[in-house]
LOVO-91913 format. One line per field, with one value per residue (C-alpha): residue number from 1; chain; y, z negated, x. Coordinates in Angstrom, 3 decimals. Layout:
i NUM, ... .
ch A, ... .
y Y, ... .
z Z, ... .
x X, ... .
// end
This chain:
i 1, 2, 3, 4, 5, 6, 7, 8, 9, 10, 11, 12, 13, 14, 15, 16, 17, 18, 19, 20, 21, 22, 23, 24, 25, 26, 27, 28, 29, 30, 31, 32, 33, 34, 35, 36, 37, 38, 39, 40, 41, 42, 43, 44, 45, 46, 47, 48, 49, 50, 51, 52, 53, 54, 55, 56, 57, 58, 59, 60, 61, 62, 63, 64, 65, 66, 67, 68, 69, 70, 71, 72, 73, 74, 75, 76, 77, 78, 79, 80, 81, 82, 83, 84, 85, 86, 87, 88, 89, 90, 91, 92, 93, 94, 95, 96, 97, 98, 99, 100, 101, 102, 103, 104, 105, 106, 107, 108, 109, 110, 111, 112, 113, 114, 115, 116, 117, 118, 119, 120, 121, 122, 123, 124, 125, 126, 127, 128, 129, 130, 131, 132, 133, 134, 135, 136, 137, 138, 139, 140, 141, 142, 143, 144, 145, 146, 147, 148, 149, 150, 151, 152, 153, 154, 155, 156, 157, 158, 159, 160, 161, 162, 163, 164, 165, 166, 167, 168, 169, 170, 171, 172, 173, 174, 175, 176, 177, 178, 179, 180, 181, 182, 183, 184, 185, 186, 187, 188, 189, 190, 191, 192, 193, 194, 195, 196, 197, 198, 199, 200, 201, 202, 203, 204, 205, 206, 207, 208, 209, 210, 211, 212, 213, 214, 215, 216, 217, 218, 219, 220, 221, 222, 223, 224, 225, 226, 227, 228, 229, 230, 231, 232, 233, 234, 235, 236, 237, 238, 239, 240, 241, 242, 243, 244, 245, 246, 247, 248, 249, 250, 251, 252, 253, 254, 255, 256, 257, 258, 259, 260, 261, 262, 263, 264, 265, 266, 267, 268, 269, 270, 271, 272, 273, 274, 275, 276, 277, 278, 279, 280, 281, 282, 283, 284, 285, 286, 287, 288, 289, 290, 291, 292, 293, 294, 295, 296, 297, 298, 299, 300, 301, 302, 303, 304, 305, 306, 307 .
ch A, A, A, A, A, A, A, A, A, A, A, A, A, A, A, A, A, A, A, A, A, A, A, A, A, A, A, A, A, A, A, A, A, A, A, A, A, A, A, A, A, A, A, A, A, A, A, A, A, A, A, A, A, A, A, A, A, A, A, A, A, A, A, A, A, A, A, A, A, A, A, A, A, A, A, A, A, A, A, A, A, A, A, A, A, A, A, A, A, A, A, A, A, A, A, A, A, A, A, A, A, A, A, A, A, A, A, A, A, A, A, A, A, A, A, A, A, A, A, A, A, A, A, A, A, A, A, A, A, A, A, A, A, A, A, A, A, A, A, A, A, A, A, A, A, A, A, A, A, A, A, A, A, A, A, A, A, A, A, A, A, A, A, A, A, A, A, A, A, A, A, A, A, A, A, A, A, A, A, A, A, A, A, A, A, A, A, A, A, A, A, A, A, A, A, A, A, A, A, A, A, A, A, A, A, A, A, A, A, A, A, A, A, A, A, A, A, A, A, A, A, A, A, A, A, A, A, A, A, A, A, A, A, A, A, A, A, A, A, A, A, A, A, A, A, A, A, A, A, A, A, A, A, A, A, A, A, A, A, A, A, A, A, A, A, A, A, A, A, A, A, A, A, A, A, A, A, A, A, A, A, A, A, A, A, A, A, A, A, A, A, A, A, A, A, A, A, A, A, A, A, A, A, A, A, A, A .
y 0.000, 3.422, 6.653, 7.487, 4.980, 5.675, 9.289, 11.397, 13.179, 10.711, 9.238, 9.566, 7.646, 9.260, 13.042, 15.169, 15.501, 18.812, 19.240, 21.855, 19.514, 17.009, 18.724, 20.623, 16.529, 15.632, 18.217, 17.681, 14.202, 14.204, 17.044, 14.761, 14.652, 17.014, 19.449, 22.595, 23.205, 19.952, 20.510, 24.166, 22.406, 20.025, 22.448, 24.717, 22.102, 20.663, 23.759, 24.701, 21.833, 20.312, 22.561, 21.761, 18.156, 16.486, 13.705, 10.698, 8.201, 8.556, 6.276, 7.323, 6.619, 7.405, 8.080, 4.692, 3.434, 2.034, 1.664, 3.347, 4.320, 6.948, 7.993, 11.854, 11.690, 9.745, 12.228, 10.152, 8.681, 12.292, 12.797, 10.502, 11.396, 15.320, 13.655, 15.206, 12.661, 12.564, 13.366, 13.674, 10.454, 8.632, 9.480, 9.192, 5.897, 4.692, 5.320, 2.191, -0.151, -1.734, -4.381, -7.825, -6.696, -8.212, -5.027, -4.842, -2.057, -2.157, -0.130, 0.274, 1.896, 2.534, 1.249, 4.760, 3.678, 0.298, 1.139, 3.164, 0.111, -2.463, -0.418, -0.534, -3.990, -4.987, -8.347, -10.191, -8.819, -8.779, -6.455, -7.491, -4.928, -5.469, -3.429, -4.477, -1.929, -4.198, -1.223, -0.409, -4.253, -4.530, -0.846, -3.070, -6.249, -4.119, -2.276, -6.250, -7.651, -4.517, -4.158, -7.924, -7.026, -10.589, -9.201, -7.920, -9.974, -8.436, -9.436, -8.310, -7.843, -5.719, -5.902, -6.228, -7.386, -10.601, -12.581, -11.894, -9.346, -5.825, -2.902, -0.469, 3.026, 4.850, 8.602, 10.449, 12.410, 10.908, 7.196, 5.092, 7.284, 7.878, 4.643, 4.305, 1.721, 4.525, 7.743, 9.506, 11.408, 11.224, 7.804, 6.787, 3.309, 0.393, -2.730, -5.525, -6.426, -9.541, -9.191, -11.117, -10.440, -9.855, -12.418, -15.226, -13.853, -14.630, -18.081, -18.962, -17.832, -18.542, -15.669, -14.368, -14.435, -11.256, -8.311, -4.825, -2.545, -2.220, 0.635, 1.143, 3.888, 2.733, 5.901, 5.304, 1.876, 1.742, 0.446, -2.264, -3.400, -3.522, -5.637, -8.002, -8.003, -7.975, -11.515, -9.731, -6.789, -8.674, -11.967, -9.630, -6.547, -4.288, -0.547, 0.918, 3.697, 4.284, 7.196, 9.069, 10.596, 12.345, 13.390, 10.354, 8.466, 10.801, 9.258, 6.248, 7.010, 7.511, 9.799, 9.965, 10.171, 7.449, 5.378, 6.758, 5.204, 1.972, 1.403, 2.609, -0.436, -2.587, -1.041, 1.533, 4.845, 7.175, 8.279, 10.732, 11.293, 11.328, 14.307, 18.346, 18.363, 19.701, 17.226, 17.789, 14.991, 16.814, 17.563, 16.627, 13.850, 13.076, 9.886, 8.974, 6.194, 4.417, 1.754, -0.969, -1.196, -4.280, -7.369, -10.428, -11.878, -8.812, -8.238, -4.886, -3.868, 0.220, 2.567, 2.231, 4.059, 7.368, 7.773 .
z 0.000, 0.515, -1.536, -0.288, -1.327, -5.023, -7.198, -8.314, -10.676, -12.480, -15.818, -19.147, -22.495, -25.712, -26.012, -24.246, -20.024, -18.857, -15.855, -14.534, -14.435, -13.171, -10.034, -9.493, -9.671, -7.470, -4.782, -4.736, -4.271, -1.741, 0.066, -0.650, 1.851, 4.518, 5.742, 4.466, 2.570, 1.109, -0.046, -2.216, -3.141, -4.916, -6.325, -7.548, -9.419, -10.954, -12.220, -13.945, -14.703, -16.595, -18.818, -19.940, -19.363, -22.017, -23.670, -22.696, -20.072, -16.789, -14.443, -10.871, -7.554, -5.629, -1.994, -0.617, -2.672, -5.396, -8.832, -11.590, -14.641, -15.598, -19.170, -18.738, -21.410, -19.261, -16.556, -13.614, -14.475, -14.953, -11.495, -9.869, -11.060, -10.227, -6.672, -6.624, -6.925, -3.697, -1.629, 2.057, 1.335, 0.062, 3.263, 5.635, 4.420, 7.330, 9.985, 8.541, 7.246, 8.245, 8.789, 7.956, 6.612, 4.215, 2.262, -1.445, -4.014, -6.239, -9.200, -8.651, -11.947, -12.534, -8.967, -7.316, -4.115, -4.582, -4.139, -0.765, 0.587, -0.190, 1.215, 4.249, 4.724, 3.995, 2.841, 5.606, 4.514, 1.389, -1.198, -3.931, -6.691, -9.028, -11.711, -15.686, -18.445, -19.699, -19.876, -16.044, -15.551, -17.107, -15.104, -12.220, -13.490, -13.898, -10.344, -8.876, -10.651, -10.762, -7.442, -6.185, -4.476, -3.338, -0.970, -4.754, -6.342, -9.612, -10.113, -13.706, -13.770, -12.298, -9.709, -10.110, -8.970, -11.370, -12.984, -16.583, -19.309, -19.330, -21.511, -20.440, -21.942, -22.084, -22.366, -25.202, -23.428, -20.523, -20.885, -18.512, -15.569, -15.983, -17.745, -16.587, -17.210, -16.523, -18.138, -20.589, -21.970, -25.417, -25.626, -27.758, -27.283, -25.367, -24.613, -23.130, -19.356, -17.170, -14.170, -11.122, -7.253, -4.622, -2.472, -5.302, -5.657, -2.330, -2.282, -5.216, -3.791, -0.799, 1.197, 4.174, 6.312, 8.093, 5.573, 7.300, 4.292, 1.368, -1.062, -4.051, -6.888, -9.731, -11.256, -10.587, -10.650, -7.096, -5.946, -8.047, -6.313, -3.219, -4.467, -5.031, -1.691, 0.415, 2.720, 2.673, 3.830, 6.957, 7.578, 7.634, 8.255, 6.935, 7.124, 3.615, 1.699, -1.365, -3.884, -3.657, -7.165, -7.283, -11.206, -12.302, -9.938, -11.076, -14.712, -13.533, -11.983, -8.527, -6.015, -3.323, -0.575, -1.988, -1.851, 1.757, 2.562, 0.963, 3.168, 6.365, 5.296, 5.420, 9.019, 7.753, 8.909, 7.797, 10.238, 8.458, 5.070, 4.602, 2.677, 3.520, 1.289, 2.310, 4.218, 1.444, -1.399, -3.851, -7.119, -5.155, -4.989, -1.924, -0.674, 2.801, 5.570, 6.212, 9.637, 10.559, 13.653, 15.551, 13.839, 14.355, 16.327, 18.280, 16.333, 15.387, 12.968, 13.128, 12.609, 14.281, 18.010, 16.160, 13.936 .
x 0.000, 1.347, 1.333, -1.552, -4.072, -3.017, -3.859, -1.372, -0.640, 0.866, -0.254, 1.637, 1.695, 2.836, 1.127, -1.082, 0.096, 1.843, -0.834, 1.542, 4.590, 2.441, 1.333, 4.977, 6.822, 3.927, 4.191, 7.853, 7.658, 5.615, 7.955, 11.141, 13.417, 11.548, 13.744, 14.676, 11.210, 11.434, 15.287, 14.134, 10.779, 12.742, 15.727, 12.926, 11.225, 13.744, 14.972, 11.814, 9.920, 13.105, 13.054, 9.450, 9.650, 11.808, 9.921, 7.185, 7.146, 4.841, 3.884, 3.829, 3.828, 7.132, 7.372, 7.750, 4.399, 5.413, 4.564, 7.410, 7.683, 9.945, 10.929, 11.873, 14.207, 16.765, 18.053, 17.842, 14.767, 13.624, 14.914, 13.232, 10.055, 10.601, 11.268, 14.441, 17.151, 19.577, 16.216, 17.940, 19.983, 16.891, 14.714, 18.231, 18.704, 15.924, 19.266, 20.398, 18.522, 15.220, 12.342, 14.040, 17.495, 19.924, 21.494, 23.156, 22.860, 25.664, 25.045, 21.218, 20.889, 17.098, 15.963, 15.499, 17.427, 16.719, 12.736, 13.382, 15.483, 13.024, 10.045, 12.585, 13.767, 9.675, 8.751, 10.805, 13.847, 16.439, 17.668, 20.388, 20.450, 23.261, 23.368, 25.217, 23.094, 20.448, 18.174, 18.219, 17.990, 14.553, 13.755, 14.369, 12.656, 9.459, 9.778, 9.746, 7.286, 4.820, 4.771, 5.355, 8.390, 9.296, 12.253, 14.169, 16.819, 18.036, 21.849, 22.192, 26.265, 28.922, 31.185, 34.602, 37.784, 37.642, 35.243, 34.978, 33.698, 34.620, 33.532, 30.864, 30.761, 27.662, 27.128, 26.016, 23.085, 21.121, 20.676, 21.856, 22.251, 26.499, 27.227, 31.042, 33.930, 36.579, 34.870, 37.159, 33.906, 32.657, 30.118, 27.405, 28.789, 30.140, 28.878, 30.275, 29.030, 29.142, 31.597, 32.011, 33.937, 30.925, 33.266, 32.288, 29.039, 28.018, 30.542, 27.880, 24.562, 22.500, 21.835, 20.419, 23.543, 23.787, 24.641, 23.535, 24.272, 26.390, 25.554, 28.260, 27.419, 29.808, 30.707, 34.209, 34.487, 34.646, 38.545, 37.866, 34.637, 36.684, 39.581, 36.804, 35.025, 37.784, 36.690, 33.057, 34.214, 36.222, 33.274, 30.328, 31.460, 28.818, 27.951, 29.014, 27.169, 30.140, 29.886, 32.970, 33.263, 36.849, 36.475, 35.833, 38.222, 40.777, 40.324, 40.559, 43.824, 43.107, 40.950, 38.759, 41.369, 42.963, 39.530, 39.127, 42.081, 41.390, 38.515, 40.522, 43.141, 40.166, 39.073, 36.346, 36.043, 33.463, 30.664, 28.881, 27.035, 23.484, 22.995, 24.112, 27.396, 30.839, 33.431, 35.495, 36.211, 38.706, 36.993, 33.540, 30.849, 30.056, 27.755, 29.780, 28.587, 31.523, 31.402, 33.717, 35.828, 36.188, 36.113, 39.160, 36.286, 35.725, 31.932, 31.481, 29.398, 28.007, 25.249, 21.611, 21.677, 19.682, 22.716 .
// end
């Protein structure tokens, strides 16, 4: 069913509803992602209905028609239900994925991109979202089995470059949104996380074969998800959506040019990014496409033909 076979605004436990937020979150979702109007509808919301939206959860309806529920105190879940989380990435992401697909979120988090890509793949396709904080796992658990999203496989551990434990840190102030392995900032705590090499992973699972898309978001963590998907990376050859964070690769010792460079030794080359930020990656985040050249076998794998 699609958003617009279900009422909005949304509905909220815990305290009388904030009509006005309601309608402003509302509005903006529905102008995610739509050009320029869509971009300051979203800014403009989230500027002033944050302010007044700081407690309760609400269930909504997102863009792609499905069923969430969002507890505003966590920022991204906040985000996501102002509809303005990443919102030109989020509707871009239809350049490369779609009906039938095989793609992988790594570091799904609450399921915000993981909703858009299974609305996209649709129930004859696959998405893998692997995410470690036990918190976003049953965020994800919920968005599945709410909304009988047979095409979702939660994968409730990180990626790594070895198979093991490793500590998770988790931020003071807004949930689970920056939990980090390599943050240097002050935590609330650290738990210890599941970890596994996405080239064992798939050595240990069935799966659909051909892998279109590879999203990583692990707030840093990112060269080491590579050292462990090195004979993915070269079989399959998938497009790869990677968050280049250079602050917190920089605490973690390296950078964003140095992750760039990574993927060109592994015969990616970035092709564009989905969203309107600068080409620069020093002291930036920046979400870039990155597509393989020519495979040993002489496959290639690459962007739709309207990238």
């Amino acid at each position: 069913m699609g958003p617009d076979r279900h009422p909005d605004p949304a509905e909220r436990t815990g305290g009388a509803p904030n009509r006005f937020v309601e309608a402003a979150a509302g509005a903006s979702r529905r102008a995610q992602g739509r050009g320029r109007a869509g971009w300051v509808t979203s800014a403009v919301t989230r500027r002033v209905a944050s302010r007044l939206l700081t407690t309760g959860v609400y269930s909504y309806r997102d863009p792609w028609g499905h069923l969430v529920e969002a507890d505003v105190s966590d920022y991204l879940e906040r985000a996501g239900f102002l509809g303005a989380h990443s919102p030109e990435l989020l509707r871009g992401l239809d350049r490369v994925a779609g009906p039938g697909d095989w793609v992988i979120d790594v570091g799904a988090n609450v399921g915000l991109v993981t909703s858009r890509l299974c609305a996209l793949v649709g129930p004859t396709g696959s998405v893998w979202a692997v995410e470690p904080l036990p918190r976003n796992v049953e965020r994800l658990e919920r968005l599945r089995s709410v909304n009988d999203l047979r095409q979702l496989t939660v994968v409730p551990l990180a990626l790594s470059s070895e198979t093991g434990t490793a500590r998770l840190r988790i931020p003071v102030r807004g949930g689970g949104a920056f939990g980090s392995f390599v943050a240097t900032w002050e935590t609330a705590g650290e738990i210890d996380v599941p970890t596994t090499r996405l080239d064992d992973l798939l050595a240990e699972h069935p799966h659909p074969g051909r892998l279109r898309l590879l999203k990583i978001d692990a707030e840093g963590f990112e060269p080491e998800v590579l050292k462990g998907a090195g004979q993915t990376l070269a079989t399959l050859r998938p497009l790869v959506l990677c968050e280049f964070n250079d602050v917190l690769l920089r605490q973690a010792g390296t950078s964003s040019s140095a992750l760039l460079a990574t993927f060109a030794s592994m015969g990616y080359m970035p092709t564009t990014s989905l969203e309107r930020r600068p080409a620069a990656l020093e002291g930036r985040t920046v979400d870039l496409l990155l597509a393989p050249g020519p495979s040993p076998g002489g496959a290639a794998g690459g962007p739709r033909a309207d990238l």
